[in-house]
N, C-alpha and C positions, 0 to 999 in steps of 0.2 A: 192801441186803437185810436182814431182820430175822431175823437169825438165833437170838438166845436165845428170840424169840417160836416159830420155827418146830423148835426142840427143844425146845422146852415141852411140855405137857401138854395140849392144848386140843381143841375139836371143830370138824371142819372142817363147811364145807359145799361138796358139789362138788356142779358142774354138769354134765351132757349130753343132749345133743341126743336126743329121741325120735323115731322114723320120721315125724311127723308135721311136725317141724320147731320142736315147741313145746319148752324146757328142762323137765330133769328133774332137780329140789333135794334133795340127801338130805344130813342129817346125819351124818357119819361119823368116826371114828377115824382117825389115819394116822400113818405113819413117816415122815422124812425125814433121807435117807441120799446123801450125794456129788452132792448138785446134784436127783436126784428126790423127787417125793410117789409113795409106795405108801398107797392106799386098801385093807385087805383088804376081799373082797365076797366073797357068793354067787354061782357060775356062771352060777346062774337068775336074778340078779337083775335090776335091770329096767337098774341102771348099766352093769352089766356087758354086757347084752344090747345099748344104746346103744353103749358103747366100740367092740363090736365090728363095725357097722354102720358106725360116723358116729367116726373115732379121735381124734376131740380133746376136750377138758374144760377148765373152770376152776372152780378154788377158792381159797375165802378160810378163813384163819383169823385171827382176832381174839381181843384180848383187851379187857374192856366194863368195865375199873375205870375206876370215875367219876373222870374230871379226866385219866387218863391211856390213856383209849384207846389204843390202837395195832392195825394189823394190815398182812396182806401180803395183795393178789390173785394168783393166778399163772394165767396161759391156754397153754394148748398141745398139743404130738401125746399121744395117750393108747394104750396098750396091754395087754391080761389078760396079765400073767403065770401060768400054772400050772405043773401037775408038783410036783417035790419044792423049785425055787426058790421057785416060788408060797407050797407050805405053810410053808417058812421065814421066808418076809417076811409073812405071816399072822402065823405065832406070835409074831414079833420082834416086832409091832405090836400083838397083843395083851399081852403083857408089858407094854407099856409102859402101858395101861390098869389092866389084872388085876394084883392082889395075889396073890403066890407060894402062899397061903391061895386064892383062889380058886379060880385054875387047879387048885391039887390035890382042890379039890370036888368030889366025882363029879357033882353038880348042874350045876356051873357050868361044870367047865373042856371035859368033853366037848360040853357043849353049844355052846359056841363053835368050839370045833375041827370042828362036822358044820356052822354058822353060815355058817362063809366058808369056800371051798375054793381062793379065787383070791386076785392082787392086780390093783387099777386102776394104773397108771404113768404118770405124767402125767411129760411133759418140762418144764418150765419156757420157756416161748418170751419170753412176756412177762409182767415182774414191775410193781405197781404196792405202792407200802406206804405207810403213812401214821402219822403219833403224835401226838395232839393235846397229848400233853404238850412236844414240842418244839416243834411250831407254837404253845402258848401261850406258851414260854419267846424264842420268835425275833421272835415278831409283837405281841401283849399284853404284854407283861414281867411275866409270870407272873398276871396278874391272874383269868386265868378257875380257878375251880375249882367246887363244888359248896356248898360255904361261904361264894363272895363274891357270892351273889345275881344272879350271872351266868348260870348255869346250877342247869337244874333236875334233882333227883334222878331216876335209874330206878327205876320203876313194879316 
């Protein structure tokens, strides 16, 4: 599992299912705490409304430095947490975004806190992860990077 990457700082993209049956991709914030992903969201939002319909999701977070990609998938059962656990793993998860200057903004920080009033819970069922800097170093012998004309820069 990639764990420095999933206590990083990064932006996730989760997945769910809309009544239609077609995926719904949003970019989102998250925590990850004791084995789950908390995504905080809107009650009203359209993830949220998904979860609660259809309870499972997946999401990947990545990281896109040239030569040393890496990332994790994870798919599984999903749940709203609300109430006053909700608002907590909300805030913890904003935190971890927002600079302590932010949150205290009258601009900014109440505007997040009326933002998301819930969290998504994604259980982990199935993990997939990948690091192209360890497949260059196991498979190439280091050969591929952004510098050796092997690979081309991001745009």
């Amino acid at each position: 599992m990639a764990l420095p990457l999933l206590n990083g700082r990064h932006v996730a993209t989760l997945a769910t299912q809309r009544a239609d049956g077609s995926i719904h991709l949003a970019a989102i914030w998250y925590l990850y705490q004791e084995g789950l992903l908390y995504f905080p969201t809107s009650s009203a939002s359209q993830k949220a409304r998904n979860v609660l319909r259809t309870p499972t999701a997946s999401a990947m977070i990545d990281s896109r430095v040239p030569g040393q990609e890496q990332g994790v998938s994870v798919s599984g059962s999903a749940t709203i947490i609300a109430g006053e656990r909700g608002r907590a793993l909300v805030a913890e998860a904003q935190q971890r975004y927002l600079t302590a200057k932010a949150i205290a903004d009258p601009k900014v920080g109440p505007a997040y806190a009326r933002f998301d009033d819930v969290v998504i819970a994604l259980t982990p069922e199935r993990w997939t992860t990948w690091d192209i800097a360890q497949m260059n170093a196991n498979n190439f012998d280091g050969i591929l990077s952004v510098n050796s004309g092997y690979l081309f820069p991001y745009d």
